[in-house]
C-alpha positions, 0 to 999 in steps of 0.5 A: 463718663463725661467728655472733657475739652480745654483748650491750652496755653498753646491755643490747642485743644486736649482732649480726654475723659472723666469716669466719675464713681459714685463717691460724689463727696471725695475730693480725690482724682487719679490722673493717667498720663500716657507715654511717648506716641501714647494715649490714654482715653482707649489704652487697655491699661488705663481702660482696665485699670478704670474699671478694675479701681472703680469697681473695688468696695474701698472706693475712695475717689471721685473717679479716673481721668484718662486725657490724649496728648496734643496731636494724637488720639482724640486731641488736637494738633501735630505730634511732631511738635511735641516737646517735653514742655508741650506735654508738661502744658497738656498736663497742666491744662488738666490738673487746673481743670480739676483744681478748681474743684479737687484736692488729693490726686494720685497717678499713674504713669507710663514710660515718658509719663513720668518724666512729664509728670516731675517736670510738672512737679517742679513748677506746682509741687505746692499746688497739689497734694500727692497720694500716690504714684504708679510707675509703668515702666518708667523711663526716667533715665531719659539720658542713657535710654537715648543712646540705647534707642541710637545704638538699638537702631543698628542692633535689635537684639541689644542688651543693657550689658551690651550697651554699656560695654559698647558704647561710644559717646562720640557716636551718638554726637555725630549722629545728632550733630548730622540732623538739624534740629527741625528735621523729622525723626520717623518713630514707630507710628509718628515723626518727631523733631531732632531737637526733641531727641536732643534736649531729652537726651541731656535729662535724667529723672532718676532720684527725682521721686526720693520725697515720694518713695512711700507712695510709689509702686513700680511695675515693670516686665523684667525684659523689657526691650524699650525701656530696660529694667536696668536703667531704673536706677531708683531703688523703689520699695514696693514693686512687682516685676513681670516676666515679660519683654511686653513694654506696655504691660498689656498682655492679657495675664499680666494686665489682670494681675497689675491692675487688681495690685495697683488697684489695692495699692492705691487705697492703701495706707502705710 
């Protein structure tokens, strides 16, 4: 394992973790990247899924990149200044730290993840060859998930259904248009700007993927309460689906069989 420390665009240092296999000639890295109040370097999912690709006999890659967001985790900075182009630029400080001497990547995301992740793509798409793509739970329709977090703070047990049937978009301005962008929104274990909320609020990455839908796997539990399996729009054609309401898919059960699918999935060839 080797300890990885670049310093951004913004002057700030990231953090994270190289875990090399012991095919030292493939040119081939799989990048995790977390998702909202997330990290990599400790997550259960991204340790499991580490050890359980490294350790399958159809080793194909140089190894497993697991990397901490600026302000959280083993990174440095304040998260509540987080911002999507933040995240893209952690990003983008990993992937040319291993472009220097790395071809074919794959990843595999988590909830916001994703969203980084295209946002990435859209500047670099040449840069980089694809090989594949694990989808945690992704949020990608950031626009409508947004309402449903607003309308979920004053009603816990909401539904999709719900949701869309009780919706009111006058609401959900009203209540941006009461914050200034600079104040601090308290989330579960960090705060976070307004404006944050207020740009995310206006993306939608559904159908972003379309040029990539071979090569994607999307895993998702059935029940999930934060990021509903019904606001994927996407119609992705390899997937497993959990019966859980557990967001972060780390249940002991269901952490064992994801890993070991998404393991294969990786080294597969269609």
């Amino acid at each position: 394992m080797n300890f990885i420390e670049l310093q951004t665009n913004r002057n700030t240092i990231i953090r994270g973790v190289f875990i090399r296999s012991s095919n030292c000639n493939s040119k081939t890295v799989v990048v995790c990247i977390p998702g909202f109040e997330c990290v990599a370097t400790t997550a259960p999912k991204f340790i499991r899924f580490t050890n359980e690709l490294l350790s399958l006999p159809s080793n194909s890659i140089a190894g497993v990149v697991r990397y901490d967001p600026t302000g959280i985790g083993l990174s440095d900075g304040e998260y509540h200044r987080t911002t999507i182009d933040t995240l893209v630029d952690d990003l983008t400080t990993i992937m040319n730290y291993l472009l220097v001497n790395y071809e074919k990547f794959s990843f595999i995301t988590h909830s916001l993840g994703i969203c980084v992740l295209i946002e990435y793509l859209k500047l670099n798409k040449q840069k980089i060859e694809i090989n594949k793509m694990i989808l945690l739970a992704p949020a990608l329709n950031q626009c409508e998930l947004h309402r449903y977090w607003f309308m979920q703070q004053k009603q816990s047990n909401l539904t999709w259904e719900i949701f869309k049937n009780n919706f009111q978009e006058s609401n959900f301005v009203e209540y941006l248009n009461n914050h200034s962008s600079d104040q601090l929104k308290p989330c579960r274990a960090y705060e976070i700007t307004y404006e944050f909320v207020r740009i995310c609020s206006t993306k939608d990455y559904s159908f972003a993927l379309a040029d990539y839908q071979n090569q994607i796997l999307h895993i998702h539990a059935n029940a999930d309460p934060v990021v509903p399996i019904e606001s994927v729009k996407d119609r992705f054609i390899h997937n497993r689906i959990f019966s859980s309401t557990d967001h972060d898919l780390e249940e002991p059960k269901i952490l064992f069989e994801w890993t070991k699918q998404a393991s294969k999935f990786i080294y597969e060839t269609f």
